[in-house]
C-alpha positions as CSV (number, residue, x, y, z in Angstrom):
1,X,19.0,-81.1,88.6
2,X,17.5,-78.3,86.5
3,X,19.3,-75.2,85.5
4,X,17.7,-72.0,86.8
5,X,16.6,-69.9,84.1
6,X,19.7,-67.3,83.0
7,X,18.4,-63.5,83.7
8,X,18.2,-60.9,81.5
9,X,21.0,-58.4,80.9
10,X,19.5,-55.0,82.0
11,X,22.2,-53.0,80.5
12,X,21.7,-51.6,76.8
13,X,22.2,-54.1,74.4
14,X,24.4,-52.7,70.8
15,X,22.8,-52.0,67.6
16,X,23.9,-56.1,66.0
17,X,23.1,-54.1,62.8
18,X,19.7,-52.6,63.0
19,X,19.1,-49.3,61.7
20,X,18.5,-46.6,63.7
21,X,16.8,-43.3,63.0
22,X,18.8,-40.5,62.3
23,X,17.0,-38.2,64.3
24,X,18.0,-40.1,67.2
25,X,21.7,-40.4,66.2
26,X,21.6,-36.4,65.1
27,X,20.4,-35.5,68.6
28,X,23.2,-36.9,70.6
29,X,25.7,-35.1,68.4
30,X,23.8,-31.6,68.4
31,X,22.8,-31.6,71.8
32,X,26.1,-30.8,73.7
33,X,26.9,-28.0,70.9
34,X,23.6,-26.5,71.2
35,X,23.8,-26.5,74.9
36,X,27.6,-24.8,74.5
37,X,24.7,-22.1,72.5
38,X,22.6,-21.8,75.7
39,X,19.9,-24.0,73.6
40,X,19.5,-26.9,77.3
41,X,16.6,-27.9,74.4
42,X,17.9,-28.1,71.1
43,X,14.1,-28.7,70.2
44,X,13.7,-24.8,70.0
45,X,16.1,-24.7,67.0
46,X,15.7,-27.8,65.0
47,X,11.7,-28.1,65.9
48,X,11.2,-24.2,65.6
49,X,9.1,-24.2,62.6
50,X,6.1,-27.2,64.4
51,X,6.3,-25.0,67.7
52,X,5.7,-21.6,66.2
53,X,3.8,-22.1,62.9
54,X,5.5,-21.6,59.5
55,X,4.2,-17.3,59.2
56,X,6.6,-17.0,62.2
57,X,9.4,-19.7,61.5
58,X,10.0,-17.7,58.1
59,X,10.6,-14.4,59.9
60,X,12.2,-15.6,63.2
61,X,15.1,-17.2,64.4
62,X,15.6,-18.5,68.0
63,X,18.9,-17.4,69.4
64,X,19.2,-18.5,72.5
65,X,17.7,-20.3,75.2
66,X,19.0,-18.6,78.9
67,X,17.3,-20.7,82.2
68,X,18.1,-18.8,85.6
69,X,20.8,-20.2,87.5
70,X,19.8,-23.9,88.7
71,X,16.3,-23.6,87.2
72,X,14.8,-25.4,84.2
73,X,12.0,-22.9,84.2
74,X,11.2,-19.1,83.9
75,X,13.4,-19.0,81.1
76,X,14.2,-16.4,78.4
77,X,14.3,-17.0,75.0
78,X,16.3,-14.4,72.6
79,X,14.8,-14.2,68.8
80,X,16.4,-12.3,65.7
81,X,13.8,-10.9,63.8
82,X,14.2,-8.5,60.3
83,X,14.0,-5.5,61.9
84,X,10.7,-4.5,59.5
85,X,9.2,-7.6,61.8
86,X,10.3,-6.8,65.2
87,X,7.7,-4.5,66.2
88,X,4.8,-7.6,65.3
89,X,6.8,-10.0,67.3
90,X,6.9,-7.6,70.2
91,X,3.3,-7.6,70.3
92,X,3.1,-11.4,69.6
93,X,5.7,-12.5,72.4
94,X,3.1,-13.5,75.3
95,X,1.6,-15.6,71.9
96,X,5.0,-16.9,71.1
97,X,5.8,-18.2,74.9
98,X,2.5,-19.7,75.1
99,X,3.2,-22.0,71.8
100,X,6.4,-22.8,73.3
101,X,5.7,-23.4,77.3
102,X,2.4,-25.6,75.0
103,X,5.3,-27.6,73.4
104,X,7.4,-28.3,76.3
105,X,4.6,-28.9,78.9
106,X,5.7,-26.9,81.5
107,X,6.8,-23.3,82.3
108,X,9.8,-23.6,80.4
109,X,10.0,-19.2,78.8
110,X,8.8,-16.8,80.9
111,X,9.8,-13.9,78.4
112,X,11.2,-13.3,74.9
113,X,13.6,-11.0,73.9
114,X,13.3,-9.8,70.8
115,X,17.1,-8.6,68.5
116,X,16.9,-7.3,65.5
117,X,18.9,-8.0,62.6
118,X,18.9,-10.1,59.2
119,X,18.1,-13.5,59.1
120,X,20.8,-15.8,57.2
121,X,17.9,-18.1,55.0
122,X,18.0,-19.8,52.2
123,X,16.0,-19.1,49.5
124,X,13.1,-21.2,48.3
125,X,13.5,-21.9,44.4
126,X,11.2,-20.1,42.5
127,X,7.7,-21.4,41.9
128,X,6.8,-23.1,38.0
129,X,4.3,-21.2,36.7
130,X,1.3,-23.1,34.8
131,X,1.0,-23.0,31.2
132,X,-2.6,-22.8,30.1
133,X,-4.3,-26.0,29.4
134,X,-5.6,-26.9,25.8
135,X,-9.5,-27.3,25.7
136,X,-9.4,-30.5,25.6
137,X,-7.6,-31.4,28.7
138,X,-9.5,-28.1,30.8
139,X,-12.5,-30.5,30.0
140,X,-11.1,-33.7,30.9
141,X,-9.8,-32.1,34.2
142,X,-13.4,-30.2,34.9
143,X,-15.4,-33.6,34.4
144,X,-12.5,-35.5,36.8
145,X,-12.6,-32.5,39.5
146,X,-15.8,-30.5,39.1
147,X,-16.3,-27.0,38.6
148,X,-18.9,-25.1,40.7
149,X,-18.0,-24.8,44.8
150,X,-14.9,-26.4,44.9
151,X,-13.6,-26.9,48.4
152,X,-10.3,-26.5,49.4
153,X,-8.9,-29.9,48.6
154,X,-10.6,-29.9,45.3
155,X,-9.0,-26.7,44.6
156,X,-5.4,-28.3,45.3
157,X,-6.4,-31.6,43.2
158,X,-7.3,-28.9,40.3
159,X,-4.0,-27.4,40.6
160,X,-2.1,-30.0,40.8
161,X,-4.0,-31.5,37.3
162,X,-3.2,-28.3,36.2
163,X,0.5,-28.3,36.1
164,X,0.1,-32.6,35.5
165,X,-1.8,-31.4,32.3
166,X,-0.3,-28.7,31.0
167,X,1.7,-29.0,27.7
168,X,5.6,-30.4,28.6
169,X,8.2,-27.3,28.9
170,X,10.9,-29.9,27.3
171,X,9.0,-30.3,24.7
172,X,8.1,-26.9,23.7
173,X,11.7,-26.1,24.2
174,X,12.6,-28.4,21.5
175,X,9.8,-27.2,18.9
């Protein structure tokens, strides 16, 4: 007599050492602190930057996340913005809950309210400037790139062969 085939566990199996991302392992630990926050999505906080654009991520903060009593819609989302800034977000807020309702799929912010106050972040490290090239390399770099009507790529490439190109700061440093 033949054995019947064995059936599949459906249960979860364990990891048997595969790695895992850590955005996956990072949500289940946030989550239940950021819903402590009013955040039920901690997507607002952690994905805020991709849902509102970077102009808005750098002068916004989302606060908090407050649903109505046993709804998962019609919410309202609370901002910090420098108080210089408030004023523009007040007029951008039917924007703002569009970009995030767009995010979520569904009805999720019905209004924003907007507080005022600093925003606690950290400073971007100041940007190199270029050193002006020597004829030769501008040359070299023209002939690679081109020089008349340059589009936007081209542009970066430029730039980028710019600070590639120009003379080593370590170097002059020593001289």
């Amino acid at each position: 007599m033949a054995k019947a085939p064995a059936k599949k566990s459906t249960a979860p199996s364990k990891r048997k050492g595969r790695t895992t991302k850590l955005a996956r392992s990072a949500t289940a630990l946030i989550s239940p602190a950021m819903r402590a926050k009013g955040f039920a999505e901690a997507e607002v906080v952690t994905k805020w930057a991709r849902i509102v654009g970077p102009d808005l991520a750098r002068t916004t903060i989302p606060l908090r996340l407050a649903f109505p009593r046993g709804k998962r819609a019609g919410a309202t989302l609370h901002v910090r913005a420098e108080s210089a800034f408030a004023p523009i977000l007040q007029q951008r807020t039917n924007f703002i809950i569009e970009l995030v309702n767009r995010y979520f799929g569904y009805g999720a912010v019905e209004r924003i309210q907007v507080k005022q106050g600093p925003l606690n972040i950290a400073v971007l490290p100041k940007q190199k400037e270029k050193k002006p090239l020597e004829p030769r390399a501008k040359k070299t770099l023209d002939g690679i790139v081109g020089t008349n009507d340059l589009s936007p790529l081209q542009l970066a490439v430029k730039s980028l062969g710019e600070y590639v190109m120009s003379p080593n700061q370590k170097n002059d440093k020593n001289k």
